[in-house]
N, C-alpha and C positions, 0 to 999 in steps of 0.2 A: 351563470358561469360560461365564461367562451370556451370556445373549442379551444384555444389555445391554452388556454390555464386550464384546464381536464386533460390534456398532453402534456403535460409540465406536471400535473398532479401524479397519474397515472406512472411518468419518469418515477420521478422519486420516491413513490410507494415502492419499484422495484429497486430503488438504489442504485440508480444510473445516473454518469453522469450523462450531458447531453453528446460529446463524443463516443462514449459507452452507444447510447442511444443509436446516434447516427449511422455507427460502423454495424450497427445489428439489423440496423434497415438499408444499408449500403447508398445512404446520403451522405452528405457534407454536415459537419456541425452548425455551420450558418442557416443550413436548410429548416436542423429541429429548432434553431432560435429565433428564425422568421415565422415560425409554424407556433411557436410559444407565445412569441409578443403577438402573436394575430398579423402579422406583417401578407403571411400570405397562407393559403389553405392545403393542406396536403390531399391528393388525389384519392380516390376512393378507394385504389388499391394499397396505397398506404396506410389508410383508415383500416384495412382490414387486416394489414400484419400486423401495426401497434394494435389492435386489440384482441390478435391472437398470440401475442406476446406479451402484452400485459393481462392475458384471462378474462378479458372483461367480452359482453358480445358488443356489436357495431349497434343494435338497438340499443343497448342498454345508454350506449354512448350518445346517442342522437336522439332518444328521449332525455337524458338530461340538457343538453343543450337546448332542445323545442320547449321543456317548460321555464325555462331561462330567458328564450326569444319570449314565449310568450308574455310573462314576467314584463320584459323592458315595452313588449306591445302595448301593454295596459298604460303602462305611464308613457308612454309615446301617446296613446289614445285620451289618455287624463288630459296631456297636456292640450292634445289639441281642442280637446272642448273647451279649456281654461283659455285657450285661444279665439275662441270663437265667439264667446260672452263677452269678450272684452271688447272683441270685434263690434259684435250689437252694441254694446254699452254706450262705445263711441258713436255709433248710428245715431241713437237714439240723441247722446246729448249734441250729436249735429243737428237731429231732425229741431230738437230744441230752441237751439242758436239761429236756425234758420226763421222759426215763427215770432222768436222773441225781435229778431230785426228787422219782418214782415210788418207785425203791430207797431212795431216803434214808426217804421215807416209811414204808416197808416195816420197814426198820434198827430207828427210830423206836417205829414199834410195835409189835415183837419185843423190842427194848430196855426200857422203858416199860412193857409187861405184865408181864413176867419180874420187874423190879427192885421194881416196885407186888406183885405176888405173894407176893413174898419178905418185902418187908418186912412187908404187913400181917400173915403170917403171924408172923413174928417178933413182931410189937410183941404181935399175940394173946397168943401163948404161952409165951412168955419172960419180958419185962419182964409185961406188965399193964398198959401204961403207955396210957391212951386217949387220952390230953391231945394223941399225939403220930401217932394214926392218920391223919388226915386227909393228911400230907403223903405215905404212899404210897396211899390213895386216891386223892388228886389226880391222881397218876400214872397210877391206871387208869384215871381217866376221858379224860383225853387224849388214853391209848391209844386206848380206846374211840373217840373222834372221830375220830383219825388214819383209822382204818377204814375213814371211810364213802367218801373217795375211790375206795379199795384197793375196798370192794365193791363202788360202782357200775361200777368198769372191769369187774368180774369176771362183771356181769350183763346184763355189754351186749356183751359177749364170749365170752359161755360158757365162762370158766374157774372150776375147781374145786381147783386145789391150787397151791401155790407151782410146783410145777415148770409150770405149764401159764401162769402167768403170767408165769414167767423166758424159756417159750416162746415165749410172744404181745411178749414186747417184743423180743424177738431179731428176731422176723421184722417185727414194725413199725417199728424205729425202727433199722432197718440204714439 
């Protein structure tokens, strides 16, 4: 409960209304209505007429309110761990997305050099046919680009062979 609705409570247990209210504390009725909706906070010395006028003590008042704050803390604090997991969550299924495009890339240009290999050697040797080289060239030079990802991880990481790469993303991207 806010302060403000325990001062709005407090009124109408004594059967006030909020002018009633006001002129006993020698405010404005806008003041107890700003002070009701939570719009703004009545001073401490306020706090201690209303609660010498409505019987009640200024603890009794401001423990209700702290287990209230406390209250909204908890699911303020729920939420933000509900926040936080999701946060990782997403980490993770970046960390994910990043190794699955890592391996593709890998795939890629093992693929793509082998098939550029084969062919050019073929069209060399077999046919004679030049007219028709360029399209497994193209292939290797692709390859060739794919690469440069694939190397700068490998230099920035001090890996030297496939398997030290398949290692580095095991333990990174678990």
């Amino acid at each position: 409960m806010t302060l403000g609705k325990k001062l709005k409570q407090l009124r109408k247990e004594k059967k006030l209304t909020q002018q009633e209210f006001a002129d006993r504390l020698f405010v404005s009725r806008q003041t107890i209505s700003n002070w009701e909706n939570d719009k703004s906070i009545p001073s401490m010395d306020f706090i201690v007429s209303i609660c010498h006028m409505c019987d009640v003590t200024v603890d009794s008042l401001i423990n209700t309110l702290e287990k209230d704050t406390d209250d909204s803390l908890n699911v303020n604090m729920a939420s933000e761990s509900q926040q936080n997991e999701e946060d990782a969550e997403k980490k993770v299924i970046q960390k994910n997305k990043e190794r699955v495009v890592f391996n593709r890339l890998l795939f890629f240009r093992f693929t793509l050099v082998w098939i550029g290999s084969f062919l050019t050697v073929y069209f060399l040797t077999s046919h004679r046919h030049f007219e028709y080289i360029y399209f497994p060239i193209s292939l290797l030079v692709v390859g060739y680009f794919i690469t440069f990802p694939i190397n700068q991880l490998k230099k920035k990481h001090s890996l030297h062979s496939r398997k030290d790469v398949s290692e580095f993303l095991d333990e990174h991207y678990k």
